[in-house]
ROBAFI-518585 format. One record per residue (C-alpha): x, y negated, z negated; residue number from 1; residue in three letters. Coordinates in steps of 0.2 Angstrom, whole numbers. Layout:
<rs>
- X, Y, Z, NUM, ala $
...
</rs>
This chain:
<rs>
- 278, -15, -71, 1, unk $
- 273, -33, -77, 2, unk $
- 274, -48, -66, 3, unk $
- 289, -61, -70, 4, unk $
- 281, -74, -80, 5, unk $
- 265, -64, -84, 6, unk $
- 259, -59, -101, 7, unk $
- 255, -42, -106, 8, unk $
- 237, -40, -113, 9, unk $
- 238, -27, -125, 10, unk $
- 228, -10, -123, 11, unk $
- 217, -13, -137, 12, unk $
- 212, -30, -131, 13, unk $
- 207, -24, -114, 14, unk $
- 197, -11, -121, 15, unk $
- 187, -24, -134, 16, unk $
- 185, -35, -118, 17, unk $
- 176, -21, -110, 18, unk $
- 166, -16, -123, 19, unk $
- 159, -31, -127, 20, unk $
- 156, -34, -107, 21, unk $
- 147, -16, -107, 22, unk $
- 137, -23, -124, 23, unk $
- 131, -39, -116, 24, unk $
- 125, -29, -101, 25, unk $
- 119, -16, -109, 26, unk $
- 108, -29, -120, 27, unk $
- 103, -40, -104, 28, unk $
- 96, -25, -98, 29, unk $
- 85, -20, -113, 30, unk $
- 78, -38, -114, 31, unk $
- 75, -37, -97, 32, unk $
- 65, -18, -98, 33, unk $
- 56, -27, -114, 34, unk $
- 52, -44, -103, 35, unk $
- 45, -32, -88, 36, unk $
- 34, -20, -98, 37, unk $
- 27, -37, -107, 38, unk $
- 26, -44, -90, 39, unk $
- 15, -27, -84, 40, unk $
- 5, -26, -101, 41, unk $
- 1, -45, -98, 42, unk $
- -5, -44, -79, 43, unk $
- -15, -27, -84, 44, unk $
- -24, -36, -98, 45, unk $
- -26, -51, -87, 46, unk $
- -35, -41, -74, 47, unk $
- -43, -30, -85, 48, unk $
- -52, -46, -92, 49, unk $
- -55, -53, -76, 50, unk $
- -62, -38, -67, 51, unk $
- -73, -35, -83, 52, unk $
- -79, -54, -85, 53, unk $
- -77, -62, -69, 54, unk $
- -89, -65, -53, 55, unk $
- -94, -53, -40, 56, unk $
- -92, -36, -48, 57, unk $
- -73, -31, -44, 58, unk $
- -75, -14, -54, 59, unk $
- -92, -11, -44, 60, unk $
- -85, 3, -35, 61, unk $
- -82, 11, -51, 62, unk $
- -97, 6, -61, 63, unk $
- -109, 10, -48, 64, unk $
- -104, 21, -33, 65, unk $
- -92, 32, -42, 66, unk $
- -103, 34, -58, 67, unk $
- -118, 38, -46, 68, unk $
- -108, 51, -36, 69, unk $
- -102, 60, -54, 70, unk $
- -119, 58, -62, 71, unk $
- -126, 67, -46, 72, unk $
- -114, 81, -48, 73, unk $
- -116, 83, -66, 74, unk $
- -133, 83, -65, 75, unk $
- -138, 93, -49, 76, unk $
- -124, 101, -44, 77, unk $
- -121, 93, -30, 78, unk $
- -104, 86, -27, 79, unk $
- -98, 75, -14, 80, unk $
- -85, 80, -1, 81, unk $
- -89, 98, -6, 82, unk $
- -110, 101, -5, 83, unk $
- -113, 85, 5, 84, unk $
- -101, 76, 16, 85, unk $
- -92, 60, 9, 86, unk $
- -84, 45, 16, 87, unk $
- -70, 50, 6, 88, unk $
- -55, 65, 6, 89, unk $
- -61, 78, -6, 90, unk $
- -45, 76, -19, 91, unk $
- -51, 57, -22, 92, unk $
- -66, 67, -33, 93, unk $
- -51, 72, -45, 94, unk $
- -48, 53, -51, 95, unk $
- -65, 49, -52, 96, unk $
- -67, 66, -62, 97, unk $
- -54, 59, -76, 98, unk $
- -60, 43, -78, 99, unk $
- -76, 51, -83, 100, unk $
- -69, 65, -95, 101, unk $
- -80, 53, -108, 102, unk $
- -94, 52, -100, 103, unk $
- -98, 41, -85, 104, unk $
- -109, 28, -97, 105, unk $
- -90, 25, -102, 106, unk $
- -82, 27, -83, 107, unk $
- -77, 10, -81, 108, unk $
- -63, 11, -98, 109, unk $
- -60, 28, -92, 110, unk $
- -54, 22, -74, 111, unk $
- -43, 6, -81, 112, unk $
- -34, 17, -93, 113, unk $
- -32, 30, -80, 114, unk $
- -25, 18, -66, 115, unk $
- -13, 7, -81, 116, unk $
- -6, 25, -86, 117, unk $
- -2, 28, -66, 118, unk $
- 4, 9, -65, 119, unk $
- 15, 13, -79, 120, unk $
- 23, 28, -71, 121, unk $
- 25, 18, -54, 122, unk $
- 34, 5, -65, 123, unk $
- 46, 16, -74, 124, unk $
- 49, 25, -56, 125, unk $
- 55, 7, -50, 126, unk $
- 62, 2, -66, 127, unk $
- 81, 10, -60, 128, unk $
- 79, 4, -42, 129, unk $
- 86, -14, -37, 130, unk $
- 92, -25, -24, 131, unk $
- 107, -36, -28, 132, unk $
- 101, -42, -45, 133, unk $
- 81, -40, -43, 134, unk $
- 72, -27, -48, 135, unk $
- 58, -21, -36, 136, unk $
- 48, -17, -51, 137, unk $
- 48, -36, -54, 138, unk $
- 41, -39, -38, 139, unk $
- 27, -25, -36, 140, unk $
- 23, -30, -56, 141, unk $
- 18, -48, -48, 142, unk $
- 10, -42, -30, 143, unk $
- -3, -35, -44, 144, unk $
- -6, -53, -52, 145, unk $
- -6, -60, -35, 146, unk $
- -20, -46, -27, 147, unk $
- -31, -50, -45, 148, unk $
- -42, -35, -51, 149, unk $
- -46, -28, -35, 150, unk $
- -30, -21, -38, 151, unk $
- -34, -9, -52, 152, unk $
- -53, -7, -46, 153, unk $
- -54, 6, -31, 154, unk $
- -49, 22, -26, 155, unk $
- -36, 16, -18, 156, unk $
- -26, 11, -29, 157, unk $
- -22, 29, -36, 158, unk $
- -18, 32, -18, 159, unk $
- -7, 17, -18, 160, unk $
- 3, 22, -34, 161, unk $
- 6, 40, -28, 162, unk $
- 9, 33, -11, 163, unk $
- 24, 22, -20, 164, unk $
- 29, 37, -33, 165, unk $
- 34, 46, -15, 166, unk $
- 46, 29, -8, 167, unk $
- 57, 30, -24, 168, unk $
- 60, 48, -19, 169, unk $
- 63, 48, 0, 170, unk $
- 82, 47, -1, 171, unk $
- 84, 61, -12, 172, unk $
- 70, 72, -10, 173, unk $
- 60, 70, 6, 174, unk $
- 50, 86, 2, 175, unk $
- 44, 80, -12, 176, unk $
- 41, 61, -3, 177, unk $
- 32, 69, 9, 178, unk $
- 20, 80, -3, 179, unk $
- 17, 63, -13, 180, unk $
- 12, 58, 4, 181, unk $
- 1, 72, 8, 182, unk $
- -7, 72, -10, 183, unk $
- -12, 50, -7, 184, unk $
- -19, 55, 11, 185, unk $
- -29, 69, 1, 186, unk $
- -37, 54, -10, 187, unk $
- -37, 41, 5, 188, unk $
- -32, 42, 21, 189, unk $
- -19, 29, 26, 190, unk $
- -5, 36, 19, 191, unk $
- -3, 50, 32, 192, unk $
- 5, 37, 42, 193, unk $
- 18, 39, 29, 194, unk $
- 20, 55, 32, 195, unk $
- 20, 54, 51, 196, unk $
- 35, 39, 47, 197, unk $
- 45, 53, 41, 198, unk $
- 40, 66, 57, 199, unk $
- 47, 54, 68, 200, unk $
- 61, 45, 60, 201, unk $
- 71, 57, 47, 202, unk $
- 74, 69, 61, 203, unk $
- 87, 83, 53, 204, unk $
- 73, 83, 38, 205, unk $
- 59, 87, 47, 206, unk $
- 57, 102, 41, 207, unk $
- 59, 98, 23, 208, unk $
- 45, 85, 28, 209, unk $
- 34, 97, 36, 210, unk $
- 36, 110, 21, 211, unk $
- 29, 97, 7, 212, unk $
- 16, 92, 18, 213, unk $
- 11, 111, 21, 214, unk $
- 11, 113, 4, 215, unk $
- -1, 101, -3, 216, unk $
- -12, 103, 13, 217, unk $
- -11, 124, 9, 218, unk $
- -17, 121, -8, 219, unk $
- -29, 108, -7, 220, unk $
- -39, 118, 9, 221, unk $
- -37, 133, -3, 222, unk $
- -46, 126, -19, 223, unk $
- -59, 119, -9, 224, unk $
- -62, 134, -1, 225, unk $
- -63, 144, -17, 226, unk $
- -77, 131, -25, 227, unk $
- -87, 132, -7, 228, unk $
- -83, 116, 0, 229, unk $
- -76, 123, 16, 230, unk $
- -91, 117, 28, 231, unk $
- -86, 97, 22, 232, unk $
- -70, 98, 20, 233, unk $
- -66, 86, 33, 234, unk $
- -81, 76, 32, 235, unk $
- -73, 58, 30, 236, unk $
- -68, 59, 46, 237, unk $
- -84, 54, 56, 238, unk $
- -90, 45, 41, 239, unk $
- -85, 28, 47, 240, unk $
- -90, 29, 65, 241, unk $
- -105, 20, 62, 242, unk $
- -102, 5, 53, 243, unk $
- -103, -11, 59, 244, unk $
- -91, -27, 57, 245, unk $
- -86, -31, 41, 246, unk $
- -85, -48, 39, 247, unk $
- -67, -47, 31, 248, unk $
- -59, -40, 46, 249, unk $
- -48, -49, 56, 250, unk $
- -59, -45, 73, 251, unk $
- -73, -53, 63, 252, unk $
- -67, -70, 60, 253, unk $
- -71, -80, 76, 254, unk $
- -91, -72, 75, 255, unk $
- -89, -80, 56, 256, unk $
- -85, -98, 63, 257, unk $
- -100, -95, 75, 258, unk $
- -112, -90, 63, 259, unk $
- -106, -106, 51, 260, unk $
- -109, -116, 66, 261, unk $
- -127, -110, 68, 262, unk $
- -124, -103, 83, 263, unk $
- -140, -95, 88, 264, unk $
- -142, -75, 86, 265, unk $
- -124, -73, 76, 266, unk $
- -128, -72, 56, 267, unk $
- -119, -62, 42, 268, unk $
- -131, -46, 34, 269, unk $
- -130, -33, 22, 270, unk $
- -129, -14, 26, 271, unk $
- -136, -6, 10, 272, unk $
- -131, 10, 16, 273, unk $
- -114, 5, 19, 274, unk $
- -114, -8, 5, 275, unk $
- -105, -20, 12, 276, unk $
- -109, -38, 21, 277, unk $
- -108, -35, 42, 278, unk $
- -106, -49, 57, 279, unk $
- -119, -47, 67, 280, unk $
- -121, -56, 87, 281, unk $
- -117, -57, 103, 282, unk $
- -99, -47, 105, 283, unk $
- -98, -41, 88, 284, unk $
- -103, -22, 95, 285, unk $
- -90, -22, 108, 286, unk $
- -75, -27, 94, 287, unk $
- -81, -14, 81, 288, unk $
- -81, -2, 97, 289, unk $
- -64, -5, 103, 290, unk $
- -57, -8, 86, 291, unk $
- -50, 10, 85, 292, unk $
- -42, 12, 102, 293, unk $
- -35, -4, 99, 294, unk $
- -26, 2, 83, 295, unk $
- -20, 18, 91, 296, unk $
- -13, 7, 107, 297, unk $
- -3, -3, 91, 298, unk $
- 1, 11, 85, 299, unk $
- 8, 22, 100, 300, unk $
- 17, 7, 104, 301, unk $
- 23, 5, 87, 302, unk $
- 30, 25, 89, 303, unk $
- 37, 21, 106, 304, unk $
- 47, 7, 99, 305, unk $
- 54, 16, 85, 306, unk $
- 60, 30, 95, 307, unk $
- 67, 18, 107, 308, unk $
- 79, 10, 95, 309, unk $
- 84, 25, 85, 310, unk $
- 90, 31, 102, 311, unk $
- 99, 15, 104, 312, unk $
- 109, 19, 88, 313, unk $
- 101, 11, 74, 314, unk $
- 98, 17, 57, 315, unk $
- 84, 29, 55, 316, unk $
- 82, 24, 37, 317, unk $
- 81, 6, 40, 318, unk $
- 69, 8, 55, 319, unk $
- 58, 20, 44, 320, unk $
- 51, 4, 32, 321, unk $
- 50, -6, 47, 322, unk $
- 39, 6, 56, 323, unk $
- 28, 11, 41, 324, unk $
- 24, -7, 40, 325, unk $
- 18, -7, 57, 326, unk $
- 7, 7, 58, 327, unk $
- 1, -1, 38, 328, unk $
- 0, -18, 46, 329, unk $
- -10, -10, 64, 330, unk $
- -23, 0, 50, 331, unk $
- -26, -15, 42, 332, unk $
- -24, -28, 57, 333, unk $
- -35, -20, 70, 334, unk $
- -47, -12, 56, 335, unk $
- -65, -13, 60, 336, unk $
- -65, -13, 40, 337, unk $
- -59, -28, 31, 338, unk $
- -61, -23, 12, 339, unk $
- -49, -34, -1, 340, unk $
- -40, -18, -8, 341, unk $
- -34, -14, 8, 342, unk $
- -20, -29, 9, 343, unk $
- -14, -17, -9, 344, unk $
- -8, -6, 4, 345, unk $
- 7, -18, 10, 346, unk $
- 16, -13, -6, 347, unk $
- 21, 2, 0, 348, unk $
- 32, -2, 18, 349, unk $
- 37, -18, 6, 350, unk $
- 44, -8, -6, 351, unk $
- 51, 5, 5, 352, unk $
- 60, -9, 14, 353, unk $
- 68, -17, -1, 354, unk $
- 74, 0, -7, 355, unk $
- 81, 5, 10, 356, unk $
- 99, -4, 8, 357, unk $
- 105, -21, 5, 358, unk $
- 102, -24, 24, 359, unk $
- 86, -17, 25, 360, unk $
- 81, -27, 7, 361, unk $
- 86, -44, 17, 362, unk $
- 76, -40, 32, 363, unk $
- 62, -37, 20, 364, unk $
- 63, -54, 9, 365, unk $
- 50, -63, 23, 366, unk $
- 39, -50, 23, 367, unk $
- 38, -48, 4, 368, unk $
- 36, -66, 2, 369, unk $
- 21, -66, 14, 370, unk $
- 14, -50, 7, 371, unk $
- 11, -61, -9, 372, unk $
- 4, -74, -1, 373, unk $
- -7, -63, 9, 374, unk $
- -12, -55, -8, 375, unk $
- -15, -72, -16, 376, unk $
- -28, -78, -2, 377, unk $
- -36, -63, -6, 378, unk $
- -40, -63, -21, 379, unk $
- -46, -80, -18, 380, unk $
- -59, -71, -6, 381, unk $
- -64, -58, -18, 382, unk $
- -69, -58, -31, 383, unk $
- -67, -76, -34, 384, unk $
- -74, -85, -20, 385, unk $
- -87, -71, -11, 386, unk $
- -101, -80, -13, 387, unk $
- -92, -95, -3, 388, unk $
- -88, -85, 12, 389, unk $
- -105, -76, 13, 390, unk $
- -114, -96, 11, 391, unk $
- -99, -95, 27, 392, unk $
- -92, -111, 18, 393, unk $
- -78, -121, 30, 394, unk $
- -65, -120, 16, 395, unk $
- -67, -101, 13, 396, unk $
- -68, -100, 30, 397, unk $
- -50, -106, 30, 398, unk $
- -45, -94, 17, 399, unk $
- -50, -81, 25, 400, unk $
- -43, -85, 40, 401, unk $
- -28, -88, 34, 402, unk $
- -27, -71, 26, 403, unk $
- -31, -63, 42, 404, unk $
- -19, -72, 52, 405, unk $
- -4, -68, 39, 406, unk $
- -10, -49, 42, 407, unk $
- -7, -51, 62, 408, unk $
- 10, -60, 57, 409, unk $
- 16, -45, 47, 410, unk $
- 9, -35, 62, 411, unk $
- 20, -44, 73, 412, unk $
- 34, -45, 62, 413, unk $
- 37, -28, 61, 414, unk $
- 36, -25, 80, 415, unk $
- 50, -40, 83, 416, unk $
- 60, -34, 72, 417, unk $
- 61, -16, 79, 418, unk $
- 63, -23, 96, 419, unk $
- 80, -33, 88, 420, unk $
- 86, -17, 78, 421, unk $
- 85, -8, 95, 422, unk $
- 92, -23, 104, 423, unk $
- 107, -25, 90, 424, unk $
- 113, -8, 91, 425, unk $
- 113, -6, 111, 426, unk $
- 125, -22, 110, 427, unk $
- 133, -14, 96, 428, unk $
- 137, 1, 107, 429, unk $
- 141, -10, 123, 430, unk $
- 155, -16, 116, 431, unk $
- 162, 1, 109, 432, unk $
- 159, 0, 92, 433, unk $
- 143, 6, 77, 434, unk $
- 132, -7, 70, 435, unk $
- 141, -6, 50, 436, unk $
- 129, 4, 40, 437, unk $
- 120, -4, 25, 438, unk $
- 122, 6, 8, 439, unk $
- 107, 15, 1, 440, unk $
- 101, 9, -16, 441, unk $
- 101, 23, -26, 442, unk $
- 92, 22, -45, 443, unk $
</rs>
C-alpha cells in the first residue's frame, strides 16, 4: 500500500531504471577489463623493452645460466637437479624446458612469452576479486611496474604466479591452494611457508591441505624417480650453505657503509661460482652464519604468535595473510641472500591479505603501499643503479638502505599486528562478546 502523498512509479519505469543501472555497470566494467589488460600489455611491453635494452643484464639469469644449464643437458645428457645436484628444486627444469621448446639461441623470447602467458592467467584469476571498489588485479598489475624487469626475469617469478594462482583459491578450495603451494615450492622453495600457513592456521582443513600437498610431492618424487634423479632429488637443500654475504641483504648493509668509508680490510668481491657480488670483512662471517637461526627464531616466534591469538579468538583467516607475511618478510629480512627478485615475493601475503575480507583488506592497505615503495627502491638498485652500489656510492647506499629497512618494517609489522588481533579478541571475549567477523571477498 502506497504512502499518503506519495506517487506510484509505474512497473515499467522501475524496470527501465534498472536496466539502464545494470547497463551502465555492466559497461563500466568492460572499460575497466579493457583499461586493465592495456594497463598489463603496457607494463609487459615496458619491461620487456627495458630488460632487453637496459643496463646490467636483468634477463641474465635467463640468457646465461639457464641457457648453459639446457645446452648442457641437450648436449651431454646431463641434467641438473637430476644427474648433478642444483641450487635449484628439480620441477624449476620444467620452465626453463618450455622457454627453450625453440631452441635455447632463442630462450630469452621463449621465457618472456612464457612468464606474460602465466601473468595473464594470474590477471584473469584476480580480475573477479575486489575490495570495496579496487580491484587487486590493479594493484599486483602496478607492483610489476614498480619491481621493473626483475619481475619477469627469474625463476621465481613462475613460482610467484603459481604461488598467487593458489591465494585466489584458498577459500573455496584449500586442496587445490595447497597443491599450487606444493607445485611453486617444487620450482623454488619459499612458498612452502605457504603451505605450512595453512598447517597451522586453517585447522578443520588440515587434512584437505595435507592431501594436495601429498599429491603433488607423490608425483613429483615419482617422475623423478622414474628418469633416475632420485640420488639429487633434494640437492638444493645444502646448496646454499656456502655462500657468503650478498651485498643486498639487510645483514649486509652496515659492512657496505664500512667498506665505502675505507675501512681497512672490509671491501665488496665477486663470487664467480656463486655469481653474485659478496661483503667481505671483519664480522661479515659471523652474520651469514647466524643468518639461518636467526630466521628460524623469527619464524618460531612468528608460529608461536599465531597460534596464541587464534587461541584468543581471532579469525584464522585474517591471521593466515598476516602470518604468511611474516614468515615472507623473516625469509627475505634475515636472508643471508639479498637478490632483487626476492622483494617479488611480497605479492603473495599482500594479496592474500587484501582478499581476506574488508577487514583484513584495510589492515593490509599500509603494508601494500610499502610493498610498492619497497619494489620501487628496488628496481632502483637493479638493474638500474648496480653499478652505483658496487662503486658503494653514498646515494645508492641510501637506497639500498632504505629498501632493506622497509623489509624489517614489514617484518615488524606483521609481528605487531598479530600481537593486536590476539590482544583484540581476548578483550573482545573479556567482556562477553565475539570480535564481528569481516565478510570473505568471494570472486
Amino acid at each position: 500500500m502506497s504512502r499518503p502523498g506519495a506517487t506510484a512509479v509505474p512497473r515499467e519505469t522501475a524496470s527501465a531504471r534498472y536496466a539502464l543501472r545494470v547497463t551502465r555497470n555492466g559497461t563500466a566494467r568492460d572499460i575497466e577489463r579493457a583499461g586493465l589488460v592495456l594497463a598489463f600489455a603496457a607494463v609487459h611491453a615496458l619491461l620487456w623493452w627495458t630488460g632487453t635494452t637496459g643496463p646490467n643484464l636483468p634477463f641474465g639469469d635467463v640468457t646465461i645460466a639457464y641457457r648453459q644449464w639446457m645446452d648442457q643437458g641437450g648436449l651431454s645428457g646431463g641434467w641438473v637437479g637430476i644427474d648433478k645436484p642444483w641450487v635449484y628444486p628439480v620441477v624449476a627444469l620444467v620452465p626453463m624446458l618450455l622457454a627453450s621448446v625453440g631452441g635455447t639461441g632463442s630462450i630469452e623470447l621463449g621465457w618472456l612469452v612464457m612468464v606474460t602467458v602465466l601473468d595473464g592467467i594470474v590477471l584473469a584469476l584476480l580480475w573477479r576479486q575486489r575490495v570495496g571498489r579496487v580491484r587487486v588485479a590493479w594493484w599486483w598489475t602496478v607492483f610489476l611496474l614498480a619491481l621493473g624487469p626483475i619481475a619477469l626475469g627469474r625463476i621465481d617469478t613462475v613460482a610467484t604466479a603459481v604461488a598467487l594462482a593458489g591465494v585466489v583459491w584458498i577459500a573455496r578450495r584449500p586442496a587445490v591452494a595447497s597443491a599450487l603451494f606444493t607445485v611453486a615450492a617444487w620450482i623454488k622453495v619459499w612458498p612452502a611457508a605457504l603451505v605450512g600457513v595453512l598447517l597451522l592456521l586453517r585447522r578443520g582443513l588440515r587434512t584437505r591441505v595435507l592431501l594436495g600437498a601429498a599429491i603433488v610431492t607423490a608425483v613429483v618424487v615419482l617422475l623423478d624417480l622414474l628418469v633416475g634423479g632420485g640420488a639429487h632429488l633434494l640437492s638444493f637443500v645444502g646448496q646454499q650453505t656456502g655462500r657468503g654475504l650478498q651485498i643486498e641483504a639487510p645483514l649486509a648493509t652496515p659492512f657496505l657503509w664500512r667498506a665505502s668509508a675505507g675501512v681497512h680490510g672490509t671491501f665488496v668481491y665477486y663470487d664467480a661460482q656463486i655469481l653474485t657480488f659478496q661483503v667481505a670483512g671483519a664480522g661479515t662471517s659471523i652474520a651469514s652464519a647466524i643468518s639461518t637461526q636467526l630466521m628460524a627464531l623469527v619464524v618460531l616466534v612468528g608460529a608461536l604468535l599465531a597460534l596464541w591469538a587464534a587461541a584468543s579468538g581471532a579469525r584464522r583467516t585474517e591471521l593466515a595473510p598476516v602470518l604468511a607475511l611474516l614468515f615472507v618478510g623473516a625469509l627475505i629480512a634475515t636472508n643471508k641472500v639479498g637478490s632483487p627478485q626476492y622483494i617479488g615475493w611480497l605479492a603473495v601475503p599482500v594479496v592474500w591479505g587484501l582478499l581476506a575480507g574488508r577487514r583484513s583488506a584495510r589492515r593490509f592497505a599500509l603494508p601494500a603501499v610499502l610493498a610498492l615503495v619497497t619494489a620501487f627502491a628496488t628496481q632502483l638498485i637493479y638493474p638500474d643503479y648496480y653499478d652505483r652500489v658496487l662503486a658503494l656510492q653514498p646515494l645508492l647506499l641510501g637506497v639500498l638502505t632504505v629498501r632493506n629497512a622497509l623489509e624489517v618494517v614489514l617484518l615488524v609489522w606483521s609481528v605487531v599486528a598479530l600481537v593486536r588481533m590476539g590482544r583484540a579478541a581476548r578483550i573482545a571475549a573479556a567482556h562477553g562478546r565475539e570480535a564481528r567477523p569481516a565478510p570473505a571477498v568471494q570472486a
